[in-house]
N, C-alpha and C positions, 0 to 999 in steps of 0.2 A: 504494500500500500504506500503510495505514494506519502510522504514527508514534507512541508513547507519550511524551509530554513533559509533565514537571513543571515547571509555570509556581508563583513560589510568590513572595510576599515574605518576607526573612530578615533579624535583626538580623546588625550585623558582627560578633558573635561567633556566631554562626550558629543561632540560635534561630526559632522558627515561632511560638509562645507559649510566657506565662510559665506559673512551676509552676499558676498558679490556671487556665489555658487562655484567657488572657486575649490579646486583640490592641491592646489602646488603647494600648500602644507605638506600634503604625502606625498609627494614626488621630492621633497626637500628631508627629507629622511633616508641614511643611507641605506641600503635594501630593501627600499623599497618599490624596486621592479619585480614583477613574479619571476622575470629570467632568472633572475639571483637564484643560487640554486637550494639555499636554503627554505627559497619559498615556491619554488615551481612542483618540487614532488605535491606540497600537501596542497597548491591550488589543482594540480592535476588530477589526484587520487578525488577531491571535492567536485569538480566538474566532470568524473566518470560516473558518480552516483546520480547525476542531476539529467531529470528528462527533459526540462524545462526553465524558462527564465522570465520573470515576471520584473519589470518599472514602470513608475510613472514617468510624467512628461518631463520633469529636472533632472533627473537619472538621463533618458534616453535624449535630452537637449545637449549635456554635457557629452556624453559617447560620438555624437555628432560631430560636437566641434573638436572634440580631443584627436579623433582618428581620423577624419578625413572621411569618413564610408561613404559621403554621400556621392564623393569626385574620384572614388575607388570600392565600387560595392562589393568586389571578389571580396573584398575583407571582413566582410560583414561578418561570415561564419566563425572567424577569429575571436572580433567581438565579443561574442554572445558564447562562446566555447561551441559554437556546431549547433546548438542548441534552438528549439522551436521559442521564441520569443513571445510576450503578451504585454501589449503597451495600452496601461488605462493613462487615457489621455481624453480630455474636451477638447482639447486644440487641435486644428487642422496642422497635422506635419508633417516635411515628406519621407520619404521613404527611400530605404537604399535602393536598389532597382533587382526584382529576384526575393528578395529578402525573407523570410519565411515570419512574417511579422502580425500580428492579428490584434488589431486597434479595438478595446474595448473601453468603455466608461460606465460610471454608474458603481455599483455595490459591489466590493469583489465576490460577496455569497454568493452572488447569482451564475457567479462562473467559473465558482468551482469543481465542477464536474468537468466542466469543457479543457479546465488547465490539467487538471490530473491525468482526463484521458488522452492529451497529446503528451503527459509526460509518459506515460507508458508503465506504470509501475516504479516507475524511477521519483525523486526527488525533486524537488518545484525549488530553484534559488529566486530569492525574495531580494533582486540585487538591489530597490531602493526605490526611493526614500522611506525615507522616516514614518510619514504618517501615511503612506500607502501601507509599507508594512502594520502598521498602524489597523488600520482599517479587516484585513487579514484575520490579523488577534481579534478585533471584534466578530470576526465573522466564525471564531472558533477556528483556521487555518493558520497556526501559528506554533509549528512546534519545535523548533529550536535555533537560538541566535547564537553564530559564530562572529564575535564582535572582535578584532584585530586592531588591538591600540597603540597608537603613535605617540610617541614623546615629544607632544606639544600641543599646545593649547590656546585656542581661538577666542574665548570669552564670548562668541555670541556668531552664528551661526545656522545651519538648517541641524536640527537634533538627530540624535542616534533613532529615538523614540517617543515619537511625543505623545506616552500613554505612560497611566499611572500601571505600572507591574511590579508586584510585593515579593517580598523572599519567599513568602508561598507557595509563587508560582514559576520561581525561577530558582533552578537546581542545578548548580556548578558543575559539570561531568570532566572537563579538562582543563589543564592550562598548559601554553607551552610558550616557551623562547622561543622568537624566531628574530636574530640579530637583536635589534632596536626596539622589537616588537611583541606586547602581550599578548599573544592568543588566548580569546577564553571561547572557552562551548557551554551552554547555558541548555538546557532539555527548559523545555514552555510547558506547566502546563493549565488545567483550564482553571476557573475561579469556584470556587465551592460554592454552591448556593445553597 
């Protein structure tokens, strides 16, 4: 059964990007490209579980302008690790050309069935933002955050998470060194009523 997990890197004060939606905070940290090989097995070994790739519009804004896709679409599949993508977005955007890309909006309940069944039995990455993922957790689709923290700190930014989540519901399972960087895996799970 397919899994939703939010893989994501965070400043230690728990920021995604800054107010401009900027990331070269993490580009300004040394290994911080997945080439580095201390980060490429465990993004690899994390993108062979994943059937799927779920962002909103500030996620897939940023991919745009960072990579080029839309003036080089062969790259798309790079992108997204190969992966069938799902972009909840209001805004008309374009599109790489080819791109195996399926524009939804609205409640992500309503589409959960439609994302699990092109993940294939595989694992859904919740590559971003914050209150997409957000929304997810509301919808009961939210079972574990792998949060990757950078040594540095923005004070004001798009958040990690902009939902109240208690130690109730969030359950340590790892942590690892990676260089400059804390890995934490966090298992989600639902709220007691």
């Amino acid at each position: 059964m397919s899994r939703f997990v939010y893989l994501t890197a965070t400043t230690l004060d728990g920021y995604l990007a800054d107010t401009d939606h900027s990331l070269s905070w993490l580009f300004a940290v040394e290994g911080s490209d997945t080439a580095d090989p201390e980060h490429a097995d465990a993004f690899s070994s994390f993108t062979d579980s994943v059937g799927a790739v779920v962002m909103g519009s500030s996620t897939y804004r940023w991919l745009l302008d960072e990579t080029g896709v839309l003036d080089h679409p062969e790259t798309w599949p790079d992108t997204v690790a190969g992966k069938p993508a799902f972009l909840f977005t209001s805004r008309d955007l374009p599109l790489p050309a080819g791109a195996d890309v399926t524009i939804l909006s609205g409640d992500p309940a309503g589409y959960l069935e439609t994302i699990t069944d092109r993940a294939q039995g595989r694992d859904v990455w919740l590559m971003g933002g914050g209150d997409l993922v957000g929304q997810f957790d509301d919808a009961g689709a939210l079972h574990e955050i792998q949060a990757t923290v950078a040594p540095a700190t923005l004070g004001a930014g798009a958040p990690l998470l902009p939902r109240r989540l208690g130690p109730d519901r969030l359950h340590l399972v790892d942590v690892e060194r990676r260089g400059q960087f804390a890995h934490l895996t966090y298992t989600v799970t639902r709220p007691e009523t």
